[in-house]
N, C-alpha and C positions, 0 to 999 in steps of 0.2 A: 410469388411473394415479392415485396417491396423493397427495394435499397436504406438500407440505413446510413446516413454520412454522417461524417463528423466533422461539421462546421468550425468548432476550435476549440482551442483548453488553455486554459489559464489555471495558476496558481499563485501564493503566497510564497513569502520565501520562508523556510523553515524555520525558526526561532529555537534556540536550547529549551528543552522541555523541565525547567527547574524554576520554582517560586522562587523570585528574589533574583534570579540568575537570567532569563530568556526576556530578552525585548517582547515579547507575546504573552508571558505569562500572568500579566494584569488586567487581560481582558478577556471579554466575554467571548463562547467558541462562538457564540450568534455572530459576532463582530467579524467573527473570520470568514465564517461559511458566508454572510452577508459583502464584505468586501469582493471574493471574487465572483460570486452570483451577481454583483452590479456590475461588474467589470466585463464578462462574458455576456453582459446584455447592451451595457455602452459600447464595447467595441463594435458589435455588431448590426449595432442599430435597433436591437430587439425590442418590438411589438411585445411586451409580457403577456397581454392580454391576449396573446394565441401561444403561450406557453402551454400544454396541453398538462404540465407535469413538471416538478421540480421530485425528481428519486434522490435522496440523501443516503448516505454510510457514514453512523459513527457507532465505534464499538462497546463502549462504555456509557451507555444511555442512562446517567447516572447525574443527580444534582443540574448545576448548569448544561450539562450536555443532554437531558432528560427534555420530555416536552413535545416528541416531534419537532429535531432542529431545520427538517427540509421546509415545513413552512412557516415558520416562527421565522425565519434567515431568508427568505421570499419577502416577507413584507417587510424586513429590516431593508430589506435592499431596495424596495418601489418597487417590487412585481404588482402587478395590476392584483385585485382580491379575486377575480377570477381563476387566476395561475395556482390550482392546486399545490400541494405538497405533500412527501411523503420520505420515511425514516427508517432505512433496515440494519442491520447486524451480521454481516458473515465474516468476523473479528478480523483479522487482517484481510481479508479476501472482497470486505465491504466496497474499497472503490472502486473495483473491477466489476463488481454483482451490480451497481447504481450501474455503468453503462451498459453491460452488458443486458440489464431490464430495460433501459431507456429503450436501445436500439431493435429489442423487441416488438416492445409496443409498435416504434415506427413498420417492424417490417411487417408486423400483423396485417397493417394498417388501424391501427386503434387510436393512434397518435400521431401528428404530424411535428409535432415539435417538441420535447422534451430537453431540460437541463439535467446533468446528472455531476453524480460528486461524492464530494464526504470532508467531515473536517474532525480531527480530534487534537483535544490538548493535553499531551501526554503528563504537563506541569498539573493541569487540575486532578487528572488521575490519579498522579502518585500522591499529590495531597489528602485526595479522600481517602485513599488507602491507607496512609499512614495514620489517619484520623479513624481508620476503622480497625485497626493495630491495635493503636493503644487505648481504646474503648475494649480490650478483650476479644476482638471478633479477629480469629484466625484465616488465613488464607483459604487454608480447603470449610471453610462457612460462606466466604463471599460468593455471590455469581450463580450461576449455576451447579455448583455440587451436589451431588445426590451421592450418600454413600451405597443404594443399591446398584447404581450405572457405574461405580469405581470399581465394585466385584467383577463387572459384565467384561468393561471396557475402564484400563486405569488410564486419568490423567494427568500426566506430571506438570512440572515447570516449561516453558519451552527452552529455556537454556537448558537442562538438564536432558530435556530429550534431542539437542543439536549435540550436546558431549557422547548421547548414548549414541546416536546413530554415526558419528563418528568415529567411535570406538567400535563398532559393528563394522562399518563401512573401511574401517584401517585407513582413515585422513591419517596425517601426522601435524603435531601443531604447525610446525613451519608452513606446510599447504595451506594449511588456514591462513599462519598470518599473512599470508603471499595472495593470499581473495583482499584481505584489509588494507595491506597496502596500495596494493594494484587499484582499488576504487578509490583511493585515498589522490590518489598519483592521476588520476583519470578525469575526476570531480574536479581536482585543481586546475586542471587542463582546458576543463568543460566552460568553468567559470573566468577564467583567463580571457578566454578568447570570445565571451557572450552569447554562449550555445544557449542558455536559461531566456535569454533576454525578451525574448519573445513570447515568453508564456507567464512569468512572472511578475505578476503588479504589486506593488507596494501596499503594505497595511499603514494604513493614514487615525487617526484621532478624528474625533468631529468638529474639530477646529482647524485642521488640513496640518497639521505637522505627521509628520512621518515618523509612526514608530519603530517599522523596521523597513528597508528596501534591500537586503543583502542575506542572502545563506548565514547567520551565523552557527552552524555546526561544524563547519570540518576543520579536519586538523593539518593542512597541506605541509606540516614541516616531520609528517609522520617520514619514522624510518625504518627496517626492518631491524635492526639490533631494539628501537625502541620498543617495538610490539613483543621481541621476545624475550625483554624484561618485564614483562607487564604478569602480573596473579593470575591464572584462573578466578572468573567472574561466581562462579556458581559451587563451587567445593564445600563450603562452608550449610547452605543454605540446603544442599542436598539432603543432608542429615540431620535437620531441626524436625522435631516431632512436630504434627500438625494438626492432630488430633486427641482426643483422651486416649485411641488404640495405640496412641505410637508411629501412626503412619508418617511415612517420610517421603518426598518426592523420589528418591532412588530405592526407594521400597515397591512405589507404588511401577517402574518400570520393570523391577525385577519381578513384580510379582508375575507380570507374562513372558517377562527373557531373566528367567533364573539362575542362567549361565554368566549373565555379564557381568563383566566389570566396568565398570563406565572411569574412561577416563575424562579428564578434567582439561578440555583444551580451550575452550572459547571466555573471552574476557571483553575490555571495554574494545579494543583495538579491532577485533574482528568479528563482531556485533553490532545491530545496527542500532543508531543514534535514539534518543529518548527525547522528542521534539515533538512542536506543535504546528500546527499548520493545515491549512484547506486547499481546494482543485476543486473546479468546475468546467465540465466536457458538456459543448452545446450537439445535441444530433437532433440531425431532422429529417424529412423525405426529400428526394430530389423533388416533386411538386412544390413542397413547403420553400424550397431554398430557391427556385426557378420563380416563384409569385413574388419573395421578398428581397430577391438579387444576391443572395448569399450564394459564395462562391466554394464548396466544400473542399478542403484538404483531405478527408481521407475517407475509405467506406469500409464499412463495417460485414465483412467479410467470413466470418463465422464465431462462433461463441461457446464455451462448455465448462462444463461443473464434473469435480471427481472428488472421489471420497478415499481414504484412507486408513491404515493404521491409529486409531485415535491417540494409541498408549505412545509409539514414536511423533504422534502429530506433524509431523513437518516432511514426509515422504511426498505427499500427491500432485507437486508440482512437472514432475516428470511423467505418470500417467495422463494429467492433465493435458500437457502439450499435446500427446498421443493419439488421443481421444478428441482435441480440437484440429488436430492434423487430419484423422481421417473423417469426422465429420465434414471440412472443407473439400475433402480428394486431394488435398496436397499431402509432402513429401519435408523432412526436416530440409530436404536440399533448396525446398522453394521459397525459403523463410530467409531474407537479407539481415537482416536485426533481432534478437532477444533479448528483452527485459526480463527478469529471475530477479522480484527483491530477496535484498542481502539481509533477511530477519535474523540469519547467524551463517556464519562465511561456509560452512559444512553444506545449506541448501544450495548453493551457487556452483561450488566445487562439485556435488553429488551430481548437479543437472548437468552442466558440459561435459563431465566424465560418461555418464550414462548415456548421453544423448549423442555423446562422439561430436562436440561442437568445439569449434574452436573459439577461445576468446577472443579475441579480434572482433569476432560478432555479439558477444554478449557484454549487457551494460558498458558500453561503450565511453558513457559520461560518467560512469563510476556509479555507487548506488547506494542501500541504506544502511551502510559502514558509515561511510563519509558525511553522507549528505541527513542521511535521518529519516525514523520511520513512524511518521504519523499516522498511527492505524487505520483507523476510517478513511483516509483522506490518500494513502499511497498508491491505491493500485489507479486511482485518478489522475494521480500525477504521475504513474508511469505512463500511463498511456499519451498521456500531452508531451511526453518525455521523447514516446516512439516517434510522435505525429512528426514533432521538429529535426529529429535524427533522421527518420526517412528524405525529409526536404533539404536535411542539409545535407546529404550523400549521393539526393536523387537514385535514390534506391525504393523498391516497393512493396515486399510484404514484411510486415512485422509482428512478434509472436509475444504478448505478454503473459506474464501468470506469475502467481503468488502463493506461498504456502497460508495457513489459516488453523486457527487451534481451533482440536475436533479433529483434526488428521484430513484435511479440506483442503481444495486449489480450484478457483475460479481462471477461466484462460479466456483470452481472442485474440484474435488475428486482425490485423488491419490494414491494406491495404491502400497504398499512396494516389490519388487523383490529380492532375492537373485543371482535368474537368469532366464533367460528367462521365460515368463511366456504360456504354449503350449494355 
């Protein structure tokens, strides 16, 4: 089978995900997913016209974000009309599934050069949603609901399923807020010293001003006394009926753990950010990159998909890793770096306790507490995340994964190159 590299990854920087509020949130996602698809093709000198494939992730394929944005954001950006596109959905787990198909193709050999990515804008989401509120159309109506698949397999909120499995799990809030700060404190750290800087291009206007060039989500003046002033995020909304039956998000958990009590522990402080933003990860074959002088940073060393608990949702990130571990023959001991997004500080806490990892190795630059969790668009930018931590520690394998609603976690492993690897 064929090597898959990963030529390089670039991203935007994250914009506050709120109308009115986020430098990002006045434009189109085309604009975004289209800014770093040119950027990952200017830097590298990219020929589009042997792009074999643009793979996209965005999770809410809804209004502007609807359409097939991977090729609609291809010829926004001057991909040649040759350079395919394509558009898929595994809700948070989308940017890791876009590379982790890219790099298949290459290894098949079906493909020699693929883009892969995802962009979403959490600002135009919650606007539709609010728009589809108060037109009458409830939560459990939007999306995929089915109330025969809610008898089978119940699906709650994801906050309400990070409070349940925490309260299973016996977190305590302080432990949480100790994941929020610690990425809080990490991110500031990260951004200080220019760890971003290499992967992050600026989202420009089509008159060349600059509408954003900087993170604006985090909060670096966070402190541990402020977080444990802070409400529970989700107490309230647990218990709004959702339907004519009465169903309620903490009804619908109990109705398969009939024993719990769910406590109320996760709020804004140790939850991840509501932002916008795109990543774009170029892979190619060492053939492809040896004909065109591309010199790969990293290879694409194994890949895997796990399923879950749908009613907890947020479990499968820890089988995931398991399961990409022994598909490779490696060993958690062989793995220098973990990525684990911070969808809600109980997944991050759950994987190093379970996984017996020590933090020092995981999220290193802090994660989607601090920095923000663009759904489609995050497990792309972890990865571009690991590529630059690997080179900046010169260290060499790293293990990403992300939990995913559905009770779902996409993983890979990547591997540092200085050059080819025989």
């Amino acid at each position: 089978m064929a090597e898959a590299y990963i030529v390089d990854a670039v991203r935007t920087p994250r914009g506050i995900g709120k109308q009115g509020k986020g430098a990002l949130a006045a434009e189109h996602p085309q604009h975004l997913a289209a800014t770093v698809l040119k950027a990952i093709a200017e830097r590298n000198s990219l020929d589009t016209a042997t792009v074999d494939d643009v793979i996209w992730s965005v999770s809410t394929q809804d209004g502007m974000q609807g359409g097939d944005l991977g090729r609609m954001a291809a010829l926004d950006a001057g991909y040649d009309v040759t350079s395919s596109g394509m558009t898929l959905d595994r809700f948070c787990g989308g940017g890791i599934t876009s590379v982790n198909l890219a790099a298949a193709q290459v290894m098949s050999g079906m493909a020699d050069c693929v883009v892969a990515g995802g962009t979403e804008m959490m600002s135009l989401t919650a606007a539709m949603t609010k728009e589809k509120m108060q037109a009458g159309i409830k939560p459990m109506m939007m999306g995929s609901y089915n109330e025969r698949l809610q008898k089978v397999h119940p699906q709650s909120h994801q906050g309400i399923c990070g409070d349940a499995i925490a309260t299973i799990e016996g977190f305590t809030r302080e432990e949480l807020d100790e994941v929020g700060y610690r990425s809080q404190q990490r991110a500031a750290e990260a951004i200080s010293e220019g760890r971003f800087d290499k992967s992050v291009v600026p989202v420009v206007a089509d008159d060349g001003s600059v509408i954003l060039d900087k993170e604006e989500y985090p909060r670096p003046q966070t402190t541990l006394e402020g977080l444990g002033e802070l409400e529970p995020a989700f107490t309230k909304i647990a218990d709004v009926p959702l339907d004519a039956n009465g169903t309620t998000f903490r009804g619908l958990i109990n109705q398969k753990y009939p024993d719990v009590e769910i406590q109320h522990f996760h709020h804004a402080g140790n939850s991840s950010g509501v932002v916008d933003g795109a990543a774009a990860v170029l892979v190619a074959s060492k053939e492809y990159c040896e004909a065109n002088g591309l010199k790969p940073r990293a290879r694409v060393v194994q890949t895997a998909n796990m399923g879950d608990d749908p009613t907890l949702m947020l479990n499968a990130p820890v089988p995931a890793a398991k399961r990409v571990l022994e598909k490779a023959g490696m060993s958690i001991e062989d793995i220098d770096l973990f990525e684990i997004n911070e969808a809600f500080a109980v997944v991050a806490a759950k994987f190093v306790r379970d996984l017996e990892l020590d933090w020092d190795k995981v999220n290193v630059n802090g994660g989607s507490i601090a920095l923000g969790h663009p759904i489609g668009a995050t497990g792309s930018i972890l990865i571009g995340t690991m590529v630059d931590e690997l080179e900046r520690q010169d260290k060499r394998y790293g293990l990403v994964t992300m939990c995913a609603a559905g009770g779902m976690a996409p993983a890979i492993i990547v591997e540092r190159v200085s050059d080819f690897v025989d």
